[in-house]
Structure formats: structure tokens, C-alpha cells
N, CA, C and O atoms as a GROMACS GRO file, in nm:
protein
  408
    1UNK      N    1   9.931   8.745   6.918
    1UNK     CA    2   9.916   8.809   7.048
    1UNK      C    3   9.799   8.744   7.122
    1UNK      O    4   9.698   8.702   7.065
    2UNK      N    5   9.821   8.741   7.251
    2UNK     CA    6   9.729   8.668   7.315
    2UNK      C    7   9.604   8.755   7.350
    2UNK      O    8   9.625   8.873   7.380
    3UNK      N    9   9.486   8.713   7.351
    3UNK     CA   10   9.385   8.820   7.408
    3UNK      C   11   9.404   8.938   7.552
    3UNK      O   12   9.386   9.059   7.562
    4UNK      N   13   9.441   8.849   7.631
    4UNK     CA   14   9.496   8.943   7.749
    4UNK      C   15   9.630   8.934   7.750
    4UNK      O   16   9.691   8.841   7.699
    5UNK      N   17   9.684   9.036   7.811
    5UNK     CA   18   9.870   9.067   7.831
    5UNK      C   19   9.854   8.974   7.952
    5UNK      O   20   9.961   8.913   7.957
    6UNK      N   21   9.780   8.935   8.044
    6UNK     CA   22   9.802   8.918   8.128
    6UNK      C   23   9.711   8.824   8.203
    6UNK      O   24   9.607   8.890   8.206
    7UNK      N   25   9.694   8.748   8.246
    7UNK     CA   26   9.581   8.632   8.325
    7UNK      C   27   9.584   8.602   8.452
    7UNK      O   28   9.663   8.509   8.471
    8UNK      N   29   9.530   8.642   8.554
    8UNK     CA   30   9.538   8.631   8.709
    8UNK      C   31   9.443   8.537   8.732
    8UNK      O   32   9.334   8.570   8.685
    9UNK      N   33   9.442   8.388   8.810
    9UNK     CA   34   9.345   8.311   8.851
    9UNK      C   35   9.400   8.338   9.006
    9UNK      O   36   9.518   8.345   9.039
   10UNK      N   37   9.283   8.350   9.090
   10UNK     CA   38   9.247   8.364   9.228
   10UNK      C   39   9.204   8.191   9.223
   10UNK      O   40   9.129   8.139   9.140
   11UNK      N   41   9.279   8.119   9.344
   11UNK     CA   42   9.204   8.035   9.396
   11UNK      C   43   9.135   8.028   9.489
   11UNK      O   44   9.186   8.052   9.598
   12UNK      N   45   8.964   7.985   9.480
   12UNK     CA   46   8.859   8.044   9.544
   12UNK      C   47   8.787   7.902   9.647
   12UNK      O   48   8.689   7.900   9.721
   13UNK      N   49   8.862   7.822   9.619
   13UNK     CA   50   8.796   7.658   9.591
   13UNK      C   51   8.783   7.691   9.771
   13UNK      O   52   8.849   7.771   9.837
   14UNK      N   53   8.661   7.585   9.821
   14UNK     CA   54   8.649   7.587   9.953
   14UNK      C   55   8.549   7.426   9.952
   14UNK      O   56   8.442   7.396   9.898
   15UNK      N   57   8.671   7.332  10.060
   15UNK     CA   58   8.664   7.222  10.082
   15UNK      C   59   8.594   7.136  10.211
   15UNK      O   60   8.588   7.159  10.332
   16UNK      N   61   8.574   7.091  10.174
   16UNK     CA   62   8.488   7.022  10.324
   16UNK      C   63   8.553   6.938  10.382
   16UNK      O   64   8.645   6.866  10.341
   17UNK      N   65   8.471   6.953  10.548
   17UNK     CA   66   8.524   6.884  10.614
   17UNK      C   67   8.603   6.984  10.675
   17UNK      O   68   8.669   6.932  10.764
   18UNK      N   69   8.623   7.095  10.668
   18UNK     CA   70   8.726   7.201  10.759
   18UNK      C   71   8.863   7.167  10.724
   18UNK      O   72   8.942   7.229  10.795
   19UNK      N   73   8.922   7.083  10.634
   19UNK     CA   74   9.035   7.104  10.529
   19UNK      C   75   9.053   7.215  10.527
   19UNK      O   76   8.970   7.302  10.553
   20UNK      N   77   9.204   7.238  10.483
   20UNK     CA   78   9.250   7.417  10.457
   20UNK      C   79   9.223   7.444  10.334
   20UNK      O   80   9.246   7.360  10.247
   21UNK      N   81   9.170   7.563  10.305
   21UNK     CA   82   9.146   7.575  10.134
   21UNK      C   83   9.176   7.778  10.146
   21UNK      O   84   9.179   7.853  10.244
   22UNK      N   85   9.188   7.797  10.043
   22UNK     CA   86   9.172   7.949  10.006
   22UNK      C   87   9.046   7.981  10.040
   22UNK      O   88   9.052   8.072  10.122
   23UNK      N   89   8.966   7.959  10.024
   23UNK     CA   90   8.802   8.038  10.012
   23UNK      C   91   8.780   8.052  10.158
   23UNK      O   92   8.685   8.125  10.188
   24UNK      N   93   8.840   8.005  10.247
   24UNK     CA   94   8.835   8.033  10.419
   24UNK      C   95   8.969   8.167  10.440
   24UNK      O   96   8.980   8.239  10.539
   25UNK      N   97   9.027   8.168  10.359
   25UNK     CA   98   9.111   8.260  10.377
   25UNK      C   99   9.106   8.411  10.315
   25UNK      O  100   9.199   8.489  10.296
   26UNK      N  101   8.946   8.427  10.286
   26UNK     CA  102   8.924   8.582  10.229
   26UNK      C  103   8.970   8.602  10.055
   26UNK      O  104   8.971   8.704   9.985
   27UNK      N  105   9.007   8.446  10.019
   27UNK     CA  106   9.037   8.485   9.859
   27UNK      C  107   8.942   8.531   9.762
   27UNK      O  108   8.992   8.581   9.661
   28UNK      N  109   8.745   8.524   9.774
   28UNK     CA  110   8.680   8.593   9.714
   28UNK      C  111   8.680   8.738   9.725
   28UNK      O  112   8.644   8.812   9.634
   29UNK      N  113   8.724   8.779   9.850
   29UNK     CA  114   8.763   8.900   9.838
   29UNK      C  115   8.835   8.960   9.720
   29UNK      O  116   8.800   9.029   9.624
   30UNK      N  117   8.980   8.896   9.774
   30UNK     CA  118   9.094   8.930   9.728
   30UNK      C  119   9.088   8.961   9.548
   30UNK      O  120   9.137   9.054   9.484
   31UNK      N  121   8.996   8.829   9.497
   31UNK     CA  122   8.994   8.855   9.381
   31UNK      C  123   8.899   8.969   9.337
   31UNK      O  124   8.915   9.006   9.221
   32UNK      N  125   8.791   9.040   9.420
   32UNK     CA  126   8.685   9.134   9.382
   32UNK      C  127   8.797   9.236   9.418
   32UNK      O  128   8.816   9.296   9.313
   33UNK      N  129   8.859   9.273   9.490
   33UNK     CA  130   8.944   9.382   9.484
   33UNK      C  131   9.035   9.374   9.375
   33UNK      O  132   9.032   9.473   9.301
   34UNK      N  133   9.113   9.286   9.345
   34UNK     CA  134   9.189   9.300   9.251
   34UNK      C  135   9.144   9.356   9.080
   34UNK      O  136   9.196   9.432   8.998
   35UNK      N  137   9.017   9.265   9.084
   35UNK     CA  138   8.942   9.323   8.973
   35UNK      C  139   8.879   9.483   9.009
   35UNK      O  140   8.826   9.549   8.919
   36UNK      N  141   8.891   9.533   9.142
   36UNK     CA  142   8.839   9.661   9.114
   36UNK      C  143   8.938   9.761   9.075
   36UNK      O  144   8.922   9.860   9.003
   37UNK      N  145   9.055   9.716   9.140
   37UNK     CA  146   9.194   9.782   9.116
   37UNK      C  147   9.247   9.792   8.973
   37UNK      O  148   9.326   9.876   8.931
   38UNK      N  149   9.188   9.689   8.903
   38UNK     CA  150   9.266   9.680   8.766
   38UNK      C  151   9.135   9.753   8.674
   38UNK      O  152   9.160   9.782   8.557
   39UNK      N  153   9.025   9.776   8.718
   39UNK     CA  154   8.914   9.865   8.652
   39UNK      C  155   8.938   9.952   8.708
   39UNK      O  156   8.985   9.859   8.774
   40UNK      N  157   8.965  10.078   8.777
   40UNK     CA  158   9.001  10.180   8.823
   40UNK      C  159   9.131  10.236   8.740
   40UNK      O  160   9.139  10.344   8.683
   41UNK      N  161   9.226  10.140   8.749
   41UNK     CA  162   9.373  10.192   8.628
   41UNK      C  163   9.320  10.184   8.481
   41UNK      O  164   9.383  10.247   8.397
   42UNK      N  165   9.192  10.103   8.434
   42UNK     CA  166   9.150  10.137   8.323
   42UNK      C  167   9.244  10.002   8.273
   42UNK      O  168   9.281  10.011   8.156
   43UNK      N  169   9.286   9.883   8.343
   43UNK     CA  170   9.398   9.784   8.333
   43UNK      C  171   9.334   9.628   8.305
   43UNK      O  172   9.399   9.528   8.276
   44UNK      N  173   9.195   9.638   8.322
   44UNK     CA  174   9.126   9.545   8.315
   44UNK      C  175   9.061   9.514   8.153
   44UNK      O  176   9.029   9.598   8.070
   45UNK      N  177   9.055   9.389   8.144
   45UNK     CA  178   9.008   9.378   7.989
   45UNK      C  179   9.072   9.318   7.868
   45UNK      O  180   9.178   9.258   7.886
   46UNK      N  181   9.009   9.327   7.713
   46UNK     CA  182   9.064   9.256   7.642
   46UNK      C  183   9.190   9.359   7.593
   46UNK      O  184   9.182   9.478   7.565
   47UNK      N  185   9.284   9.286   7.594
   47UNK     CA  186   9.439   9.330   7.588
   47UNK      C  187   9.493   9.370   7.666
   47UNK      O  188   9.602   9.423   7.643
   48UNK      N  189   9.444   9.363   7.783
   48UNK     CA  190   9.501   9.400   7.906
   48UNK      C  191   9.514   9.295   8.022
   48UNK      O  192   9.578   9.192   8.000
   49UNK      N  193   9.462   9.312   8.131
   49UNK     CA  194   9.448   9.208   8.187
   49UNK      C  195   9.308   9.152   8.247
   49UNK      O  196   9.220   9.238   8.247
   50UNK      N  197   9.269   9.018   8.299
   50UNK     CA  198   9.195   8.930   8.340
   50UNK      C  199   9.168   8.861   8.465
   50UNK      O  200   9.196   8.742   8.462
   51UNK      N  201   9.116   8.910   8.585
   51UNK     CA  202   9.119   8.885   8.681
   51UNK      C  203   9.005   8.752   8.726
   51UNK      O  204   8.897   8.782   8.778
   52UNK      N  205   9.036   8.629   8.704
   52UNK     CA  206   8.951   8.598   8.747
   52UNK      C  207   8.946   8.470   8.828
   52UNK      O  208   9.047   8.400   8.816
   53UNK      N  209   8.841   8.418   8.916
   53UNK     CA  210   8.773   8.311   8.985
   53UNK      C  211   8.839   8.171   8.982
   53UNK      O  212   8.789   8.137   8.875
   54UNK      N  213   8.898   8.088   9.011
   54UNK     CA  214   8.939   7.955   8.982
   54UNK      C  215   8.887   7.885   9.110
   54UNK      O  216   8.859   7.930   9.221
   55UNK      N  217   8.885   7.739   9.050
   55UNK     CA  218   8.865   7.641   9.122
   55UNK      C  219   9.002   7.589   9.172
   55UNK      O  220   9.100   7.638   9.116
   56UNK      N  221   9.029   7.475   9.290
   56UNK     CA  222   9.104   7.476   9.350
   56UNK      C  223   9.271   7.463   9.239
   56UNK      O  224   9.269   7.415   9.125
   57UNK      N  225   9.370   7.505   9.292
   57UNK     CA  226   9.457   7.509   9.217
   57UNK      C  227   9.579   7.449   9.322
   57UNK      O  228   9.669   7.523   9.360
   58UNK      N  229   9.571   7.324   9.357
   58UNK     CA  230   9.578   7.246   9.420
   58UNK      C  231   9.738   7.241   9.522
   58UNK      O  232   9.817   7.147   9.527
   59UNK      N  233   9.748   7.376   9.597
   59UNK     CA  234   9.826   7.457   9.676
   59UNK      C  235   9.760   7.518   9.796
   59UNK      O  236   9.789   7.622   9.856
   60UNK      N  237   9.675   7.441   9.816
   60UNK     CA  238   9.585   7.478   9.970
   60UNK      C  239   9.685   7.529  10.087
   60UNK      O  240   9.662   7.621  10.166
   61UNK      N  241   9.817   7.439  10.079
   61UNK     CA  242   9.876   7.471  10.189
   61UNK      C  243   9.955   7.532  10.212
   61UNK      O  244  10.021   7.523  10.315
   62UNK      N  245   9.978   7.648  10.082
   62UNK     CA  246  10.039   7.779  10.065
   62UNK      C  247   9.938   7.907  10.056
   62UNK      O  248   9.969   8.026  10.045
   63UNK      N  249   9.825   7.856  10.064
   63UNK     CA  250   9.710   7.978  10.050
   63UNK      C  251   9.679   8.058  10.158
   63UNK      O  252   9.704   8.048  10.278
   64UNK      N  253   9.609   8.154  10.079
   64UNK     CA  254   9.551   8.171   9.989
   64UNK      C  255   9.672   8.198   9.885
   64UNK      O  256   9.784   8.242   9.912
   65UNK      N  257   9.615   8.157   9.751
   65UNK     CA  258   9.698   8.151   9.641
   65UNK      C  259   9.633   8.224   9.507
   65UNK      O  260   9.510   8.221   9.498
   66UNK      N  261   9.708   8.288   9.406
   66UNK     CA  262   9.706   8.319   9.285
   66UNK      C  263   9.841   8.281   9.170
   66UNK      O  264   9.961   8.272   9.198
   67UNK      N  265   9.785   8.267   9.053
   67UNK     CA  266   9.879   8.248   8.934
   67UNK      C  267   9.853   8.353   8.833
   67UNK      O  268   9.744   8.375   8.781
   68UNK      N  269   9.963   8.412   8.811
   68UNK     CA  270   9.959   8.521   8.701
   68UNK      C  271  10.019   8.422   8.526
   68UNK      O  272  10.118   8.350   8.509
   69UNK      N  273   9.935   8.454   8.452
   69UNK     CA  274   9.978   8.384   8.318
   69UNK      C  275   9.988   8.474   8.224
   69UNK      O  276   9.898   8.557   8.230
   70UNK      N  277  10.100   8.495   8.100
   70UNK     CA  278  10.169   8.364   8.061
   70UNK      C  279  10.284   8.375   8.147
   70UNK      O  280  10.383   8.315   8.104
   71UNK      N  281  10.302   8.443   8.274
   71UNK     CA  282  10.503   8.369   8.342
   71UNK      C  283  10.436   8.288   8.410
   71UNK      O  284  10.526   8.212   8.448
   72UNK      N  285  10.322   8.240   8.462
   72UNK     CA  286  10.314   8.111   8.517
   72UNK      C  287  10.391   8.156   8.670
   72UNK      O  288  10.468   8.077   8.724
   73UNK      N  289  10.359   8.300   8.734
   73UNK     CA  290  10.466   8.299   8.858
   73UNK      C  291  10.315   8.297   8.961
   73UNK      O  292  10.213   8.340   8.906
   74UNK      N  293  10.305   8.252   9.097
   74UNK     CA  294  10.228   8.223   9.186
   74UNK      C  295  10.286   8.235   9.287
   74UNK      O  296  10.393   8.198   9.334
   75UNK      N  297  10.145   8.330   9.337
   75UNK     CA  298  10.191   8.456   9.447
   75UNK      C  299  10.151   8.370   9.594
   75UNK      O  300  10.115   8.258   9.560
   76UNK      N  301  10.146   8.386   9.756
   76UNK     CA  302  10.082   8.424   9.827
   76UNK      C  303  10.069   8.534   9.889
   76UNK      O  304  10.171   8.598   9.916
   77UNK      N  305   9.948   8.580   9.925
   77UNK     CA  306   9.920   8.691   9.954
   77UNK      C  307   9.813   8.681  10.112
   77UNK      O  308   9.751   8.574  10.119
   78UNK      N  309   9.792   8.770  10.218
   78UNK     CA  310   9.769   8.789  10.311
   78UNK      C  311   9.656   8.870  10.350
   78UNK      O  312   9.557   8.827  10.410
   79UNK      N  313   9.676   8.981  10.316
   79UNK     CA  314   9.586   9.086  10.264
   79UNK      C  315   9.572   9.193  10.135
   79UNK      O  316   9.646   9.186  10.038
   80UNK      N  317   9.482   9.278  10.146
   80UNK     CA  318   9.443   9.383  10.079
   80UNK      C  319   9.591   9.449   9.961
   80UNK      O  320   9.613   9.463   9.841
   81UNK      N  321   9.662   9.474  10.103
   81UNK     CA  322   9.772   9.569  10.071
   81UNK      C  323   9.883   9.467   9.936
   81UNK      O  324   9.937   9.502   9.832
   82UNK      N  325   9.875   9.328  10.013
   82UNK     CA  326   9.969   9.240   9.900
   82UNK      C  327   9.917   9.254   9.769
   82UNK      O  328   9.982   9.284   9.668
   83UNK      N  329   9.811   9.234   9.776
   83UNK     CA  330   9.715   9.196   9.620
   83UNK      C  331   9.733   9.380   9.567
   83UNK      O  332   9.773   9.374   9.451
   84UNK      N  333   9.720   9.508   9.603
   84UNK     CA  334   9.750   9.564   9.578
   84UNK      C  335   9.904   9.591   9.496
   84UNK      O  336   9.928   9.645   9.388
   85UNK      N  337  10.004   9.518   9.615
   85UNK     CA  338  10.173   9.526   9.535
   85UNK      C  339  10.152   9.434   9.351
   85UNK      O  340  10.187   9.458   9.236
   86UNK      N  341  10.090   9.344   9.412
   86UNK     CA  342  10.105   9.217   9.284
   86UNK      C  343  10.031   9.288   9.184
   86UNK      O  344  10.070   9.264   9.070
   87UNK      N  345   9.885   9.413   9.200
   87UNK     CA  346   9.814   9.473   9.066
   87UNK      C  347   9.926   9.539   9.058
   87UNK      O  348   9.998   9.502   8.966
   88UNK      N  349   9.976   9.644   9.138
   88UNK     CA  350  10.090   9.738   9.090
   88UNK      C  351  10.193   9.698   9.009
   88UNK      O  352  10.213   9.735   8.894
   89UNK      N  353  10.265   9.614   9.080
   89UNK     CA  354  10.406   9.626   9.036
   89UNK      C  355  10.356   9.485   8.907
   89UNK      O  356  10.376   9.524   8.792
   90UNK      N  357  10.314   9.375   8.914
   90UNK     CA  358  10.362   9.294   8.869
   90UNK      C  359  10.204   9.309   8.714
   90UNK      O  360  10.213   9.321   8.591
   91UNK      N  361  10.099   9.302   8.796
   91UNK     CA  362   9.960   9.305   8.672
   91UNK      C  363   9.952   9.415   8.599
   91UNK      O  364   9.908   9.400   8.485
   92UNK      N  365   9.987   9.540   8.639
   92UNK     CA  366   9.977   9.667   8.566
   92UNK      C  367  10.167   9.678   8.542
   92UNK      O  368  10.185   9.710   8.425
   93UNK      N  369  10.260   9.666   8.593
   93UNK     CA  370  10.438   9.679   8.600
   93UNK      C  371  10.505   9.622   8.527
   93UNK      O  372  10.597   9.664   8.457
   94UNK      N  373  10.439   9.460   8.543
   94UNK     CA  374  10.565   9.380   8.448
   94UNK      C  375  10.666   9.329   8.582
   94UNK      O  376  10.754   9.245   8.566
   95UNK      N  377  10.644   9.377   8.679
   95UNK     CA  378  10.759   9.300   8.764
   95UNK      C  379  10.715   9.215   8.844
   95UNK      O  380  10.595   9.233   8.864
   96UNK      N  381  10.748   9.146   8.889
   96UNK     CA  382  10.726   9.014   8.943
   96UNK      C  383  10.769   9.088   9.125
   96UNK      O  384  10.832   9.192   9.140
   97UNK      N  385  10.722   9.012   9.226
   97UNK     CA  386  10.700   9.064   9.363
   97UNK      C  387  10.757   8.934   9.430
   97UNK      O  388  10.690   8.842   9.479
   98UNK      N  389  10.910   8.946   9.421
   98UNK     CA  390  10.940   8.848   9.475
   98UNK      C  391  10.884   8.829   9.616
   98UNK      O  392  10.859   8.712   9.644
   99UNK      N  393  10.861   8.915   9.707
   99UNK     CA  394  10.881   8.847   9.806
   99UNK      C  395  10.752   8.790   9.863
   99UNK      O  396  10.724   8.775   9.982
  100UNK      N  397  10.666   8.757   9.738
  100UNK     CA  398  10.507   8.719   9.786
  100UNK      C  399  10.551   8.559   9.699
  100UNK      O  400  10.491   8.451   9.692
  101UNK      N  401  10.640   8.591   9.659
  101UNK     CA  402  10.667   8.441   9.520
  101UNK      C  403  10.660   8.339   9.577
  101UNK      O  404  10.755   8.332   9.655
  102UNK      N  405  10.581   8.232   9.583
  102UNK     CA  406  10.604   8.138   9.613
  102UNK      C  407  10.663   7.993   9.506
  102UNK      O  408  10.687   7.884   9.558
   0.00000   0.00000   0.00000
């Protein structure tokens, strides 16, 4: 069994030169909420899940971006409310959110 059920990397990376990157698009947020959401369900942690920080994950021009592991499925998300569907249904659910799937 793997340590976490579950592995969320936020890409946070922010590039120079005014290039498009996630980290202009509110993804440090995104990932401090998500980790508050999954500590609030008591969902966060070892055997559970792992919310965390990544460097660029080289999809700038679908971002802001996340990857949930082990399905390896990668979301975009917009705001608050998305990253909310993806803890719900898919980090705490088991279901996958198609319509954020990229």
C-alpha cells in the first residue's frame, strides 16, 4: 500500500519574462485551500491524501493545472469552487470530474 491513497501536485511554477505560468493564475492559493479542505474532512495525511506544491509541470498553457496520483488524471481549474468539486468528488470520492479533465 502506498503511503497516501492519494497525491495532488498543484503547479505553482512562475516564469519570467511575463510567459504564462500557473503561479500568475492564483495556483498558490488554490493549493492552500485545497489543503485546508482536505484538513477540515480530517482527509489530509498519511493514508489519506497529500496536497502538495510542485514545480512547473510543464502544461502552462492549460493552467492553472493539477495532477492527482496514482490515476495520473490532470485537472484545470479556475477557481475556489472547482478545486472544491476535485477535493469532493474526486480527492475525498474516488471520482474523477470530468468536466475539469484535461
Amino acid at each position: 500500500m502506498s503511503y497516501f491513497e492519494r497525491h495532488v501536485f498543484f503547479c505553482i511554477n512562475q516564469r519570467d519574462g511575463g510567459a504564462e505560468c500557473c503561479s500568475e493564475l492564483g495556483a498558490v492559493n488554490a493549493q492552500a485551500h485545497a489543503k485546508a479542505r482536505l484538513q477540515a474532512a480530517n482527509a489530509h495525511g498519511p493514508g489519506k491524501v497529500r496536497a502538495n506544491r510542485a514545480g512547473c509541470l510543464d502544461r502552462c498553457s492549460e493552467g492553472p493545472v493539477l495532477v492527482v496520483y496514482p490515476e495520473g488524471v490532470w485537472y484545470r481549474y479556475v477557481d475556489t469552487s472547482d478545486i472544491d468539486e476535485i477535493v469532493d468528488r474526486h480527492l475525498i470520492g474516488g471520482e474523477t470530474v470530468e468536466r475539469l479533465r484535461i
